[in-house]
KEZASE-859664 format. One record per residue (C-alpha): residue in one letter; x, y, z. Coordinates in pm, whole numbers, padded with zeros to 5 digits, always signed. Layout:
AXYZ ...
This chain:
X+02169-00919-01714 X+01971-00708-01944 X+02099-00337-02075 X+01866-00084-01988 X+01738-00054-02376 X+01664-00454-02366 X+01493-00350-02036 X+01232-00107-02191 X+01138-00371-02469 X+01079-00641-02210 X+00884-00356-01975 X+00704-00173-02182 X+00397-00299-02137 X+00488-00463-01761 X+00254-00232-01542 X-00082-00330-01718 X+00025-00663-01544 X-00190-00799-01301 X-00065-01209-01155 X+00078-01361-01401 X-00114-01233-01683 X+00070-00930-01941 X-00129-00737-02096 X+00074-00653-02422 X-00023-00313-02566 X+00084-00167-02903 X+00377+00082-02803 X+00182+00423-02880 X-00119+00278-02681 X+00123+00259-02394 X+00298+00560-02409 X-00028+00743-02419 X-00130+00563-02101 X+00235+00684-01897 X+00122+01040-02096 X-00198+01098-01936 X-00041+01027-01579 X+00229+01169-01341 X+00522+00950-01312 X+00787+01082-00991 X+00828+00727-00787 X+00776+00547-01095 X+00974+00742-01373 X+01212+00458-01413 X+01030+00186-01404 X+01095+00016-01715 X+01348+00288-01820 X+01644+00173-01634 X+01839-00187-01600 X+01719-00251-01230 X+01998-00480-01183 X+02250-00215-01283 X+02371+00059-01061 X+02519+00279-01327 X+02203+00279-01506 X+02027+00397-01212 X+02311+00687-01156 X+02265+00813-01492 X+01929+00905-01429 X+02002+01108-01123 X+02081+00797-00857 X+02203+00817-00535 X+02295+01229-00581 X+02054+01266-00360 X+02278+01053-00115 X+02589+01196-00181 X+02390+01552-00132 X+02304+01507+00197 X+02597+01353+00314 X+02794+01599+00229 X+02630+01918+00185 X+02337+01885+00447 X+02343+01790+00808 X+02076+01566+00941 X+01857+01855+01094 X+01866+01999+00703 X+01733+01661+00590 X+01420+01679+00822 X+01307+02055+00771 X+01311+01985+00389 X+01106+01676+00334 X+00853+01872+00659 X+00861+02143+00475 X+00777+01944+00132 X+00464+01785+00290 X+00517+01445+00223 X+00346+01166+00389 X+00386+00824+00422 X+00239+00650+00197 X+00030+00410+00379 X-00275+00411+00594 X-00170+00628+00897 X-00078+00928+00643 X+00132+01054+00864 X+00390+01353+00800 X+00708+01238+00734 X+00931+01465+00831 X+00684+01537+01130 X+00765+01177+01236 X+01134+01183+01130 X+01170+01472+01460 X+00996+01327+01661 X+01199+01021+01690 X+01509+01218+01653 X+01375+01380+01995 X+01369+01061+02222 X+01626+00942+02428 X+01705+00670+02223 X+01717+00607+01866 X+01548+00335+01669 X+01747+00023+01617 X+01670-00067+01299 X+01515+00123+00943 X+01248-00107+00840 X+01098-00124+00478 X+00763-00350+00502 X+00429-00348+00355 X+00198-00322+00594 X-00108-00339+00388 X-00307-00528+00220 X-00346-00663-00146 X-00337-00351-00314 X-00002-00191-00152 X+00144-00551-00215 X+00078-00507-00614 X+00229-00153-00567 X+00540-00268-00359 X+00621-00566-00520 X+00627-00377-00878 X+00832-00062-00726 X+01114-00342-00624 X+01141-00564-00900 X+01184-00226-01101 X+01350-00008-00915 X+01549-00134-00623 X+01850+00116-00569 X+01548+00425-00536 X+01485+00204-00225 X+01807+00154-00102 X+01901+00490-00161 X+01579+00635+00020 X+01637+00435+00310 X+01986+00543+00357 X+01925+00908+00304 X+01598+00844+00626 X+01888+00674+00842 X+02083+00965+00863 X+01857+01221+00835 X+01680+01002+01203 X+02069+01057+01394 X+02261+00791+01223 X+02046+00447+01209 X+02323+00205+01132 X+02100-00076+01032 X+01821-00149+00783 X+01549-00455+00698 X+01401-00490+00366 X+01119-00733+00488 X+01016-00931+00164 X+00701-01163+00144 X+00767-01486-00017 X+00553-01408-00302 X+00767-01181-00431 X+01039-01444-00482 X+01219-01502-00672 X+01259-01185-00929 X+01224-00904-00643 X+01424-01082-00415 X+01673-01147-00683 X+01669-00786-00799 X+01723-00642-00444 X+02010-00898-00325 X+02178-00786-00675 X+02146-00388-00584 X+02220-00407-00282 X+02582-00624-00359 X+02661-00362-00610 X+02549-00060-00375 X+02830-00201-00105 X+03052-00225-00388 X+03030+00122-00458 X+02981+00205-00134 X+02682+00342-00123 X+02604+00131+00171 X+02869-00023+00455 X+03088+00154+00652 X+03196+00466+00605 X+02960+00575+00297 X+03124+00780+00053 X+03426+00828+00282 X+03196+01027+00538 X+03143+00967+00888 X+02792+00731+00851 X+02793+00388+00825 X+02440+00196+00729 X+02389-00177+00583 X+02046-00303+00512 X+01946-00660+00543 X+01688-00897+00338 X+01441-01072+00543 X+01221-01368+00433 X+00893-01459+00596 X+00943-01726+00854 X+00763-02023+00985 X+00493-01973+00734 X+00434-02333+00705 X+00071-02285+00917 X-00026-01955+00688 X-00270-01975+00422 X-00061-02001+00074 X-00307-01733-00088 X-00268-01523+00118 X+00063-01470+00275 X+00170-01156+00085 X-00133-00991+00248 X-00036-01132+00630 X+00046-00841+00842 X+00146-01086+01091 X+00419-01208+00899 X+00634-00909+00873 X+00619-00907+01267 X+00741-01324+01263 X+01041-01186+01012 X+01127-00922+01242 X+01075-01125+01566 X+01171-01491+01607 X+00818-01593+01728 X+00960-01715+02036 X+01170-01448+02116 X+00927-01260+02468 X+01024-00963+02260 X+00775-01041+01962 X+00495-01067+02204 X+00588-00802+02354 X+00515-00569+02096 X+00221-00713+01872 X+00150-00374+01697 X+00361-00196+01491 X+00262+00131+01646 X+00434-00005+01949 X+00783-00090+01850 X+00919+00290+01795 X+01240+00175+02037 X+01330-00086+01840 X+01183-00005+01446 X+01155+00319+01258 X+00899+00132+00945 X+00766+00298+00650 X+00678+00130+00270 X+00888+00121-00025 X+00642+00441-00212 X+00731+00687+00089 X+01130+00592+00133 X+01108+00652-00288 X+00972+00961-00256 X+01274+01100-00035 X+01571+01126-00274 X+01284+01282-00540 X+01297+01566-00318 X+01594+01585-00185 X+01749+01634-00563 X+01424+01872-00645 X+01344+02030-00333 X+01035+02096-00143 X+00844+02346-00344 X+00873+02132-00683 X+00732+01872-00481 X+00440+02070-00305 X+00392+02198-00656 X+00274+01784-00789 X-00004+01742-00626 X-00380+01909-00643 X-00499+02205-00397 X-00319+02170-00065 X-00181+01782-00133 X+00164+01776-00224 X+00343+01490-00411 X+00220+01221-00659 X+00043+00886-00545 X+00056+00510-00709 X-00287+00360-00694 X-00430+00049-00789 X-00712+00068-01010 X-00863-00301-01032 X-01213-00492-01030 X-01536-00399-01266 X-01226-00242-01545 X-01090-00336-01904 X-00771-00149-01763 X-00636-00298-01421 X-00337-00109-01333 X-00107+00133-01145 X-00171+00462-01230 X+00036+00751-01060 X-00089+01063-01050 X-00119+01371-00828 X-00230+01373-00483 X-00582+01511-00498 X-00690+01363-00764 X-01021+01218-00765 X-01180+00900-00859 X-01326+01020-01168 X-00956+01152-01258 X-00765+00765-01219 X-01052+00626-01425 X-00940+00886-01739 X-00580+00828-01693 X-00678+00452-01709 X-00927+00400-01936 X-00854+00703-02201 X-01144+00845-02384 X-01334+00539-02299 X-01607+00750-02043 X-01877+00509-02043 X-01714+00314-01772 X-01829+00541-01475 X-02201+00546-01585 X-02150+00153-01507 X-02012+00175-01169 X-02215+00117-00817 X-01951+00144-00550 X-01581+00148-00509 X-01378+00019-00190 X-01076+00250-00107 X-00726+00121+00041 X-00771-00217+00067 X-00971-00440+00241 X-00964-00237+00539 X-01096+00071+00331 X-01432+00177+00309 X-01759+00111+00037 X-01877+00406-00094 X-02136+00487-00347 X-02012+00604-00717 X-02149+00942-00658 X-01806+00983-00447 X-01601+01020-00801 X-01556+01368-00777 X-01380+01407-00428 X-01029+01477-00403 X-00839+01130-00271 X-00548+01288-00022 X-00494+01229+00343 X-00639+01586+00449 X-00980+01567+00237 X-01107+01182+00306 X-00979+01247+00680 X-01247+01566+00718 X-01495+01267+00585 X-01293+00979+00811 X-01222+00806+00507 X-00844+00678+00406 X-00638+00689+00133 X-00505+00426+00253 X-00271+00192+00018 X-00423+00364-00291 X-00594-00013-00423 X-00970+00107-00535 X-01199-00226-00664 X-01465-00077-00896 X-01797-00258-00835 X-02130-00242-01062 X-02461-00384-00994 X-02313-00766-01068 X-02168-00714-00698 X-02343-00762-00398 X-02190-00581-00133 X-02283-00748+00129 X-02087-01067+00012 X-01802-00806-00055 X-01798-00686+00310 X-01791-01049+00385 X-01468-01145+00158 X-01292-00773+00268 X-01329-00896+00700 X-01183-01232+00584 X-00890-01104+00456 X-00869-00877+00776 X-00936-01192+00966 X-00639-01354+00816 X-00426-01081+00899 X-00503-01041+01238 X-00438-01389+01303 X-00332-01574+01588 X-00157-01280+01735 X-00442-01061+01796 X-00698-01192+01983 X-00921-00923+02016 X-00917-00814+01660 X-00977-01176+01525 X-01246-01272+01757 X-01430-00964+01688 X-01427-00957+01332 X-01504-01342+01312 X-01811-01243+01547 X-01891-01003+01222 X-01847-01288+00989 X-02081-01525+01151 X-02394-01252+01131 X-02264-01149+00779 X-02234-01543+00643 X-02620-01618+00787 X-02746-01290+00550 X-02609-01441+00284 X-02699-01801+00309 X-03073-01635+00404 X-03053-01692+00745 X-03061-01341+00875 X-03269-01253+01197 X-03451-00922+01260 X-03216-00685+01433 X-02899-00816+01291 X-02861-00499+01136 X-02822-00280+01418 X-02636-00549+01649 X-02420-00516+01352 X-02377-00155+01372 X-02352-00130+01755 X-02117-00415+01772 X-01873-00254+01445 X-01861+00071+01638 X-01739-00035+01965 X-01457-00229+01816 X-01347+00092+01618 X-01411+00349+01993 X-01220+00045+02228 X-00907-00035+01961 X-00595-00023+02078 X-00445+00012+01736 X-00480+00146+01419 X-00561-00185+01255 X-00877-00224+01528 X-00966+00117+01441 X-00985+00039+01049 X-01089-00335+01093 X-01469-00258+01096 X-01461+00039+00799 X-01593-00206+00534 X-01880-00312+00783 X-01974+00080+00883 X-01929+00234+00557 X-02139+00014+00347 X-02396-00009+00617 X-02413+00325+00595 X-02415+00397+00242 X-02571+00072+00112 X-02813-00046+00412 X-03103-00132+00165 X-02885-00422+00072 X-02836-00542+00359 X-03203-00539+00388 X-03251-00699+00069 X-03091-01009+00249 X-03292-00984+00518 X-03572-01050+00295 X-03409-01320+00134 X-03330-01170-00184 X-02997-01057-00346 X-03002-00766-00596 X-02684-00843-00737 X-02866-01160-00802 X-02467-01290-00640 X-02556-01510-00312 X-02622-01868-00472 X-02885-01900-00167 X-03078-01609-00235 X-03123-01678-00582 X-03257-02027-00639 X-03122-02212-00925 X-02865-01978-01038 X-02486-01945-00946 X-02242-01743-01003 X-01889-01621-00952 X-01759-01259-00905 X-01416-01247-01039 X-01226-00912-00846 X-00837-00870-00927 X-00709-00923-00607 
């Protein structure tokens, strides 16, 4: 195992990565990058030996844990991350510590504290990179949300299998040594609360798409669930499993021993106007600089492309559109760059922050095509399982595929938009609500593309069959 100086050399420059490709940076080049951001959740990344638990106690690890289960009873948990502000980190945006009571007021507690991503692409680059680096924040986060919820005595760390084998490795290691020390088992700490977490793999994924399993919603509920257990059909949607699942991502549960240790007005005091807290996002597509940048809540658009790019400012004047939280986030024009990104401000415009992934698009893109690819994903997520999502958005996809191949009919538009909007008013869950955002937002904002095709003509000069004679390939990080 490395020591947790070995660990910066090899880490240095490890969150410019994007696949399998490093970007290696000269050191000062990368310290001025982590300088112009905000770094709470990811402070240790690269700092600390994430195989070793006493490097992670040295900087501060699990005395949040040992705080609260000594010094604070459960109820003291919950009014300090409320009163903090923080929410989860994920598309719903919900308050944490709002949730936290109301589940501690039900009849019967949750079986089981869940750590999944239940996003898309961009949360999966986020995740996966906040557990290969830093798995004991995790563990420790989850613990600290089991007791402060009435004493949860069990925990899943759902893990896709494209994050074997290093995150995998990395969290079987911490959580071994976390037992060891008991930081997790019975008794914790020689206090009355006893919690164990549990690594799950994806299962049966023989039938999924290879590509794209780490982006399958559907496969966190097959981990969970053996698929032929009534149970899993039972409860399709995650918003309906509150009896047996109390599930948040691996950002939010890190956030918790942050303040915990700091308290709630350092961490009201991070973000930008009324926001409180720091955000990872994903900053990926038309960039020389795909990465994870985190920085305050409230920052805007304009602000990530800075703390990316430096003093290199030409890169906005280039930009079209950007697509916010994933594929199930909206399109929206570059004139956008100056609003604040936090739950409160998109939701007064019914955008989402969503997983914090933004793809930067210039005129090479046509947006049409990128609607197109963003439903397939969410087709491929809905799956099987949910019939009414995946029949309506491969509805979608047949209009959307005959405007690009220059088939499109007069009044596909608006059957478009009428069809997209009753999906989104008739959903019976949060993914059917967001499912048709790409659709409706770039309609909306872009329509005179979308027109374009109508005419048989691309002006990204993109769709091979618009553009006789020419072909070419749009290459977005994914």
């Amino acid at each position: 195992m490395m020591n947790g100086e070995k660990m910066r050399t090899y880490t240095a420059d490890y969150y410019l990565t994007h696949g399998s490709t490093i970007r290696l940076m000269e050191a000062n080049a990368y310290k001025e990058f982590i300088s112009r951001q905000k770094r709470e959740v990811m402070k240790n990344c690269g700092l600390i030996n994430p195989e070793d638990l006493e490097d992670y106690r040295q900087h501060e690890g699990f005395k949040a844990l040992e705080k609260v289960l000594t010094k604070m009873p459960p109820e003291k948990v919950v009014a300090e991350v409320k009163e903090a502000g923080l929410r989860d980190r994920g598309f719903g945006g919900q308050l944490t510590g709002e949730k936290w009571a109301a589940y501690r007021q039900v009849q019967h507690l949750p079986h089981y504290i869940v750590s999944a991503r239940l996003g898309g692409p961009g949360e999966a680059w986020i995740e996966r990179t906040l557990l290969e680096s830093n798995p004991f924040a995790l563990i420790e986060g989850m613990a600290i949300s089991a007791y402060a919820l009435g004493g949860v005595s069990k925990g899943i760390i759902y893990i896709p299998s494209a994050y074997k084998p290093l995150a995998f490795r990395r969290l079987h290691r911490a959580l071994e040594a976390a037992r060891a020390r008991r930081y997790l088992g019975r008794n914790i700490l020689a206090q009355p609360f006893s919690f164990d977490i549990e690594l799950r793999e994806a299962v049966n994924e023989d039938h999924l798409p290879k590509e794209n399993d780490p982006f399958i919603c559907g496969e966190c509920a097959r981990a969970l669930f053996n698929p032929e257990e009534e149970q899993y059909e039972k409860f399709p949607y995650v918003e309906e499993w509150p009896k047996l699942f109390y599930i948040n991502n691996a950002e939010t549960y890190m956030n918790i021993p942050l303040i915990i240790n700091k308290g709630a007005d350092w961490f009201k005091s991070l973000g930008k106007g009324k926001a409180a807290g720091t955000k990872i996002y994903a900053l990926t597509g038309k960039t020389s600089h795909p990465c994870l940048v985190e920085a305050p809540l409230g920052s805007t658009l304009a602000d990530l492309i800075k703390m990316a790019e430096g003093e290199e400012q030409g890169l906005l004047e280039n930009i079209k559109a950007f697509q916010l939280g994933g594929a199930a986030g909206g399109i929206f024009p570059a004139r956008f760059q100056n609003i604040p990104l936090d739950f409160d401000s998109l939701g007064h415009l019914g955008w989402q922050v969503g997983s914090g992934y933004i793809v930067l698009m210039d005129e090479s893109v046509c947006l049409v095509d990128m609607t197109r690819y963003s439903l397939s994903q969410l087709a491929a997520e809905a799956g099987e399982r949910c019939h009414p999502c995946a029949k309506a958005i491969h509805s979608v996809l047949a209009i959307l595929n005959r405007l690009i191949k220059g088939f499109g009919e007069a009044g596909d538009l608006e059957t478009l938009e009428i069809f997209a909007k009753r999906v989104h008013r008739e959903a019976r869950c949060s993914f059917g609500k967001l499912v048709m955002t790409p659709l409706l937002t770039s309609l909306r904002y872009f329509r005179h593309e979308y027109e374009s095709h109508l005419r048989k003509s691309c002006p990204a000069r993109f769709c091979k069959d618009l553009v006789p004679g020419t072909e070419k390939v749009i290459k977005l990080a994914a």
